[in-house]
N, C-alpha and C positions, 0 to 999 in steps of 0.2 A: 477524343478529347472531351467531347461533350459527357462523356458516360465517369470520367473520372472527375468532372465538375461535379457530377450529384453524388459522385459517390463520396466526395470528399465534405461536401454540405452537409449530406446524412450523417458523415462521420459527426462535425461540427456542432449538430444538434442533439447528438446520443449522449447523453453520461455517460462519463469511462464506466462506471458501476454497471451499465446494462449492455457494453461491448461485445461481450462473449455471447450472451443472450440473443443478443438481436441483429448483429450483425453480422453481412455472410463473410467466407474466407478472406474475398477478394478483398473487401471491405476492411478484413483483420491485416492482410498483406501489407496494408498502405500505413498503417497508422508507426509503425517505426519508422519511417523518413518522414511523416507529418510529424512526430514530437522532435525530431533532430531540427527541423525546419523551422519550427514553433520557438524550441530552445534556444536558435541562431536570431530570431527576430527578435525576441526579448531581450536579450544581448544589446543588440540595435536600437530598440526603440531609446532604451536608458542610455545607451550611449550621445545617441542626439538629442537628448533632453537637456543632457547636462553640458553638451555644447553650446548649445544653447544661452542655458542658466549663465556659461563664463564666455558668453559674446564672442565665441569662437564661430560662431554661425552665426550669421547678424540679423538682426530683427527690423523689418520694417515699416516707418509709419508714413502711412496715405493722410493726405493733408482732408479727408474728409471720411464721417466717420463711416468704422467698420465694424459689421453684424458679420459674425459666423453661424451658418446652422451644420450641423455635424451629429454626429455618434459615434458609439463606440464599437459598432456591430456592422456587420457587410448585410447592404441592401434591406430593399423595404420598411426605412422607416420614416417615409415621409421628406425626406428632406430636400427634393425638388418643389414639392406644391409646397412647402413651407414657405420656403428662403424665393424662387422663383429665380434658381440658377442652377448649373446642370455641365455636366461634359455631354456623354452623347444623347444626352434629353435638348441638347442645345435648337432642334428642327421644332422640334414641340414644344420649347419657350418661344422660340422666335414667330411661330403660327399665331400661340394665344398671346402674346403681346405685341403684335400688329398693329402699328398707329399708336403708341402711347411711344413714353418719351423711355421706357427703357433700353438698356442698352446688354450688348451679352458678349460675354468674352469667354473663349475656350481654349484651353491651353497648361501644360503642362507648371510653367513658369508663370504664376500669379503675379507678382511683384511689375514683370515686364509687361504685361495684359492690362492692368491698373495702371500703369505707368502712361502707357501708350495713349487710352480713352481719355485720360484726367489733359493730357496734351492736346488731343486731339478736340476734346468738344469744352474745356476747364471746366471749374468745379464751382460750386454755389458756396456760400457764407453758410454753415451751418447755425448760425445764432440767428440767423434770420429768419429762419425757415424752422426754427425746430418744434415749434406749437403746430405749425399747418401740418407738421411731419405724421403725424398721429391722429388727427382730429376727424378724420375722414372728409375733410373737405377738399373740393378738387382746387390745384396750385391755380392762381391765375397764369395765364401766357403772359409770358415776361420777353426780355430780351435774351435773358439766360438763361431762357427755359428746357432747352436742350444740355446746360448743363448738367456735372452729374452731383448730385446731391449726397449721397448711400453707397457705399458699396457693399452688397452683402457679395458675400464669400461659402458658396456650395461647398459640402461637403471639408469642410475647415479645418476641424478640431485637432487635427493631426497635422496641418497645412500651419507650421511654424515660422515660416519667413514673411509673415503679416501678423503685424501688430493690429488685432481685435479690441473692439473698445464693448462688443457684445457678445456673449458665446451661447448661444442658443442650441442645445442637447436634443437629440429627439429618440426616442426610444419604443421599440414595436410593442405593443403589450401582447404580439401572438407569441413572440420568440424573441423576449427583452435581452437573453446574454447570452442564447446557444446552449451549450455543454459549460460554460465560465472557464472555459479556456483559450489561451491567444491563438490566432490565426498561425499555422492553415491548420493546425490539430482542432483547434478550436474556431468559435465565430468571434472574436473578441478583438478592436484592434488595438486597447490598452486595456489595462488591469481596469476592474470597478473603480479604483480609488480615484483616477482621471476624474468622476464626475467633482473631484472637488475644485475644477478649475471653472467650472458651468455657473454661468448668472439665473436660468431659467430652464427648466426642463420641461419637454412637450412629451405626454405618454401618446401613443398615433396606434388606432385601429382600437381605439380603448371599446368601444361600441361591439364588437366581435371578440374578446377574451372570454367569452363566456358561451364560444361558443367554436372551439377551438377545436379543429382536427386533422387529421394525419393526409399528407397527399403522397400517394405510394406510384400513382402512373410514372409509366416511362417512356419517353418514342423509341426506345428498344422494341418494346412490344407493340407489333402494333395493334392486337385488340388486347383489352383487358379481360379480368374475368368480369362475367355478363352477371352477377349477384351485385358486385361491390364497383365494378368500372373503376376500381383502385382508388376508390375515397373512402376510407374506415372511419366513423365517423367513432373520439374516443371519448371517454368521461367527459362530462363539461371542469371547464374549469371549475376550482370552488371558487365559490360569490365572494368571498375577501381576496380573490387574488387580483385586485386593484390594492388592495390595500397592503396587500404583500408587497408588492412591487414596490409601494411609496417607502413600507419601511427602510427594502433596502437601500433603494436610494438615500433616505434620509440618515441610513447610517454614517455614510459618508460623507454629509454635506446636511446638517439637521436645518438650513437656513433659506435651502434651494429652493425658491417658489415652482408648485407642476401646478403644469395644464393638462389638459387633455384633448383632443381632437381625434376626427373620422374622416374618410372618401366617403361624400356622398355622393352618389349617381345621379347624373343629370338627364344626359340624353343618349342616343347613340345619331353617328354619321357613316350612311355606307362608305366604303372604301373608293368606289366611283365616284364621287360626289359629296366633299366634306362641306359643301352649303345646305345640304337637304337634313334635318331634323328629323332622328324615329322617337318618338316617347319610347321612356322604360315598359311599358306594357306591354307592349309588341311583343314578346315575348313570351308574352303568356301562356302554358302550352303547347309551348316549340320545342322541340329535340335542338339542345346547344351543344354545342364546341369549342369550349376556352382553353385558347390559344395562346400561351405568352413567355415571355423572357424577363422575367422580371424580377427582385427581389425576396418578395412577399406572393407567391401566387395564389398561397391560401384563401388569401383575403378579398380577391378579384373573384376566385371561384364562389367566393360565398355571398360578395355583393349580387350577382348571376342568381345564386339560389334562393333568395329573400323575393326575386323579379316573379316568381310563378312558374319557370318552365317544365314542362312535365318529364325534361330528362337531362342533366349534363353532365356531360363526359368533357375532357381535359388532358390536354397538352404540356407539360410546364417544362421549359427548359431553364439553365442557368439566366444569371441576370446580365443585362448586356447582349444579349446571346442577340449576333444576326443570322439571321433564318438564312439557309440557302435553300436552292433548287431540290437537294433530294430530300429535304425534309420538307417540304412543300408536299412532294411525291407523297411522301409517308402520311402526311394531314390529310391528303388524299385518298387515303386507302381506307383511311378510321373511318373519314364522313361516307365512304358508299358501303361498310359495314354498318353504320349508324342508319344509313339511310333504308337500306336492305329489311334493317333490324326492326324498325318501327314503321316501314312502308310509310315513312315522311321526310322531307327532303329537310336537312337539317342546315341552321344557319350557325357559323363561324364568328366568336366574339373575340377581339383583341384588345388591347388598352391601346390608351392613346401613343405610349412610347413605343411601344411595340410598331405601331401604324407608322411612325415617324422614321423608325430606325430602319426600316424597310416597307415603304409602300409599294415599289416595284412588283416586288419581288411578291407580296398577298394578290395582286390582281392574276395572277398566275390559276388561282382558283375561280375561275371566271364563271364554273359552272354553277359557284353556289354563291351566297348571300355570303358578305364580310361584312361585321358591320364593326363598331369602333366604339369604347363604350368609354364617353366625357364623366368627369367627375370633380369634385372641387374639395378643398380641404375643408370643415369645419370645426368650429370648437362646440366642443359638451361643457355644461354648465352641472359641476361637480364641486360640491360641497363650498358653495359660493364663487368660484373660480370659473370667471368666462371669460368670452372675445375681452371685453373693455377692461377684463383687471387685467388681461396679458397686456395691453398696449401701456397700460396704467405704470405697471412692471417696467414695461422697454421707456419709457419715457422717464419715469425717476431713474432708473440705470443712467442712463444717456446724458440728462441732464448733471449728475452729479459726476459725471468721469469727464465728459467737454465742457459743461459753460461753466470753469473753471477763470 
C-alpha cells in the first residue's frame, strides 16, 4: 500500500505533459482509474457546494468566533504550526501546549466536538477580549479563564458544516498545486478558483523555493545508489518564482493580503528523554538519517542540510504514515550500510510528528542515537509584510465581521 502511496504522489506532482517521459509503466497503469476517480470527485465536490449554497446541508454557527487554516493541496503546508490544531498531530499539540489554557478536539464530526467543549468549559464575550486577543499580552487569570475564547478549525477549508468568520490559506511554495490537477490524479482538493473564498494567504517554506529538489529514495530499496543516495539536486528555482506564485494567486483574488512564513529549527530531543536539549550543531559532521512520514519531506531534509552534516541520506514515507516493525527493520539495515560505509555510527532524525505518532515503535532502534528535530513557524518580512501586519489583517478582518 505504502508503494502505491508514492507512486500516486509522484503521479500528482508530474505534469500530464512529462508522463510518458518520466514515468514508469507501473506509474502509467494507474493513471486511468486515478482520472475516473478525479472525474467522480469533481462531480462531488460541486455537488456539495451547491448543497450547500441551497441550505440542503446546513451550516453552522459557534457562538464564538471561528478561524480556519486550510489549503487546497494534501500535506506540508504548514497548517498545523499555523492554526495549532491537528487530527493525528493531536500527541504533539497536546505535549507543546502543556499547562496553557488551550484545549484540542479530534474528531471526524466538528460541529459535535465544538459543541461538546463550548458546554463543557462555556465560552468568553468575544467584545471583551478582542483587543488582548492580538496584542501579545498574556490574558489575566480570570474566573473564565478556562473558557474558550477561539475556535480555530485545522485543516477547514473544505470542512463546510462551520460557519468561518476567518479562512486562513496556507500554500507550500516547494509544491504550491502539484500537477493543477484534483486529487487523487492530481494534488489539488478544489480548483485554484477556491482561493477566492480566502481572507489571507500564508506562502510556507517560502525561505527554501529557491532551493528546490527532487526526492527519488524509496524503502523499497534499501540502499541507494552511493553517487546520488537518491537526492538529485534540480535547477534552482528562478528568483521571481515568489513572485509567480503571488501572481497566480492574485489572479484570482487581486485583494488577498500574502504573508509569508518558514520552519525554523530550534533544538533536537532524544527520543529517550524529551526533557534533555541537543543544539542544532550537534550535527555537525555526522552521517544522518532523515526519517519521516510527513507531507513536505523535502523540506525537513534540507532544514538537516543547512545544519553542517557531512552526509545524509533519507527515508520519506507517505504522510500520516505509522511506521511499523518491519520497516523499522528496513531503517535498520540502511544505518548499518551507512555505518559500514563511512566507518561512523550514524544518528537517525525524525520530526516531531513523526516522534508523536509512534514513539514506541522508534525506541526499537536502541542501538543508535534518534533524535527529534523541534522547530517553530516563523514569519519573513517580504515587501513590507510581517508578523504584525498579519495580526493587523486578522484583527480588521475579525472586528468588521463580529463587533457588528
Amino acid at each position: 500500500m505504502e508503494s502505491v502511496r508514492r507512486a500516486v504522489k509522484q503521479i500528482a506532482h508530474t505534469p500530464p505533459s512529462q508522463w510518458l517521459s518520466t514515468l514508469s509503466p507501473y506509474h502509467l497503469s494507474l493513471t486511468p482509474l486515478l482520472f475516473l476517480a478525479s472525474s467522480l470527485y469533481s462531480v462531488a465536490i460541486r455537488l456539495r457546494r451547491q448543497l450547500h449554497r441551497l441550505n440542503i446541508f446546513e451550516e453552522h454557527r459557534l457562538p464564538v468566533p471561528v478561524i480556519s487554516v486550510g489549503n487546497l493541496t494534501w500535506g506540508g503546508n504548514g497548517k498545523t504550526p499555523m492554526g495549532y490544531g491537528g487530527a493525528d498531530e493531536a500527541r504533539m499539540l497536546q505535549r507543546q501546549l502543556k499547562g496553557t489554557s488551550s484545549k484540542i478536539g479530534v474528531g471526524v464530526n466538528r460541529v459535535a466536538i465544538a459543541t461538546k467543549f463550548l458546554e463543557q468549559y462555556g465560552y468568553m464575550n468575544f467584545r471583551g477580549t478582542y483587543e488582548k486577543l492580538f496584542s501579545g499580552e498574556k490574558m489575566e487569570i480570570q474566573s473564565n479563564f478556562d473558557r474558550v475564547g477561539v475556535a480555530i478549525l485545522d485543516d477547514g477549508m473544505q470542512h463546510l458544516s462551520v460557519m468561518r468568520d476567518l479562512e486562513i490559506v496556507m500554500v507550500n511554495a516547494l509544491m504550491p498545486w502539484g500537477n493543477h490537477l484534483l486529487i487523487p490524479l492530481g494534488a489539488l482538493r478544489e480548483p485554484l478558483t477556491a482561493l477566492s473564498r480566502a481572507d489571507i494567504l500564508v506562502i510556507h517554506h517560502v525561505d527554501l523555493a529557491k532551493c528546490q529538489r527532487l526526492c527519488l529514495s524509496s524503502p523499497i530499496n534499501l540502499l541507494a545508489l552511493k553517487a546520488c543516495r537518491g537526492v538529485i539536486p534540480q535547477s534552482d528555482v528562478p528568483e521571481n518564482a515568489i513572485e509567480t506564485l503571488e501572481s497566480t494567486i492574485q489572479s484570482v483574488k487581486k485583494t488577498l493580503p500574502i504573508f509569508f512564513t518558514r520552519m525554523t529549527p530550534v533544538h533536537f530531543f532524544p527520543c529517550r528523554d524529551i526533557s534533555c536539549k541537543i543544539p542544532l550543531k550537534a550535527v555537525e559532521n555526522m552521517v544522518v538519517l532523515c526519517l519521516s512520514g510527513i507531507g513536505c519531506a523535502d523540506s525537513f531534509i534540507q532544514s538537516i542540510e543547512r545544519m553542517g552534516p557531512a552526509y545524509v541520506d533519507h527515508l520519506d514515507f507517505s504522510d500520516h504514515h505509522l511506521f511499523q516493525l518491519k520497516e523499522i527493520e528496513m531503517v535498520l539495515a540502511r544505518l548499518e550500510a551507512l555505518e559500514a560505509e563511512f566507518d561512523s555510527n550514524p544518528v537517525v532524525i525524525v520530526t516531531e510528528k513523526d516522534y508523536d505518532r509512534a514513539p514506541k515503535v522508534l525506541e526499537h532502534m536502541s542501538h543508535y542515537e534518534v533524535w527529534v528535530l523541534c522547530s517553530r513557524l516563523e514569519f519573513v518580512a517580504r515587501k513590507g509584510r510581517t508578523k504584525d501586519g498579519f495580526k493587523k489583517v486578522m484583527r480588521e478582518l475579525l472586528g468588521r465581521r463580529i463587533l457588528v
